[in-house]
C-alpha positions as CSV (number, residue, x, y, z in Angstrom):
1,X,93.6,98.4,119.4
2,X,97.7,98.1,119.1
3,X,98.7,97.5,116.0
4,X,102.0,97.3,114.2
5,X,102.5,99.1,111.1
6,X,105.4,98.7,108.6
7,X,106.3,100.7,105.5
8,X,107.9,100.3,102.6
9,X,108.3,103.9,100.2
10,X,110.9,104.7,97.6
11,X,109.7,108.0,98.1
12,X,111.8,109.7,100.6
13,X,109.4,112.8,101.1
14,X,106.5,110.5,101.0
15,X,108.8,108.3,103.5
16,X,109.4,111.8,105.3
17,X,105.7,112.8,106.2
18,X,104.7,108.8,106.9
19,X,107.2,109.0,109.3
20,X,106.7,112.3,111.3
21,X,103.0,111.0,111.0
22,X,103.7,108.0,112.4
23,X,105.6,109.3,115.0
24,X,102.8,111.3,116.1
25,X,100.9,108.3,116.8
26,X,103.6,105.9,118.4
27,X,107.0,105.1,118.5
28,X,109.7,103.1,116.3
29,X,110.6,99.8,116.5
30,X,112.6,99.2,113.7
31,X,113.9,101.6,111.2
32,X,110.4,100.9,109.0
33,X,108.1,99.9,111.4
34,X,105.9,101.4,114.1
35,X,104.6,100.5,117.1
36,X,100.4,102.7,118.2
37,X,97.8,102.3,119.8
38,X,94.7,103.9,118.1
39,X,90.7,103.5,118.6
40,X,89.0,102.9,116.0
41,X,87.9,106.6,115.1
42,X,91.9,107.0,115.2
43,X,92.7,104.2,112.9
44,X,90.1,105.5,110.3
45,X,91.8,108.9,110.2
46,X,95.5,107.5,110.1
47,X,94.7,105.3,107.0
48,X,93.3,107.9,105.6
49,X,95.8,110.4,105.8
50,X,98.2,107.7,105.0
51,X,96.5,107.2,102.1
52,X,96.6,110.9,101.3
53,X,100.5,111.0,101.7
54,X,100.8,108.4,99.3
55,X,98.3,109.5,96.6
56,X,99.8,113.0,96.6
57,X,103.2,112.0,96.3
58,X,102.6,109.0,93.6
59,X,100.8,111.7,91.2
60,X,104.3,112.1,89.1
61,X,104.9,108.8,89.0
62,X,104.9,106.8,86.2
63,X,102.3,103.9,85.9
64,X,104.6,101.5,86.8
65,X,105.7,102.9,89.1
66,X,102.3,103.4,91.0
67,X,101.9,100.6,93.3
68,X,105.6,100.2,94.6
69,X,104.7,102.3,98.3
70,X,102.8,100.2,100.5
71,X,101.8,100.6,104.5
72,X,100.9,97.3,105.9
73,X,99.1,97.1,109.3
74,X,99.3,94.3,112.0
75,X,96.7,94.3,114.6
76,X,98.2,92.8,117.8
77,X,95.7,93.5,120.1
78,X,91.9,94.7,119.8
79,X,92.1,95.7,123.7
């Protein structure tokens, strides 16, 4: 599938990793948003280190604070 995927972290570590992540799995379009395409097994383990990134860097974080980072993803194409 190709998908577009956009971020949005106050983080800049977090924002750091997302981004050499990302750009392990396709290339920039715009300063926060990517451009892959990823199977399905590959889409599973993105999200999930995504995920992981986020958690582990949101564990300082005040409650309100908690839900500020967010990766959105845009499916394009399913071929």
């Amino acid at each position: 599938m190709y998908l577009s995927i956009s971020y949005d972290i106050s983080s800049t570590k977090a924002r750091n990793k997302v981004v050499k992540l990302l750009e392990s799995y396709g290339f920039r379009v715009q300063k926060s948003v990517f451009e892959v395409q990823l199977n399905k097994r590959q889409y599973k383990i993105l999200k999930k280190k995504l995920s992981s990134i986020l958690k582990w860097t949101n564990k300082d974080y005040t409650e309100e604070h908690i839900n500020i980072d967010s990766v959105k993803f845009y499916i394009l194409s399913k071929e």
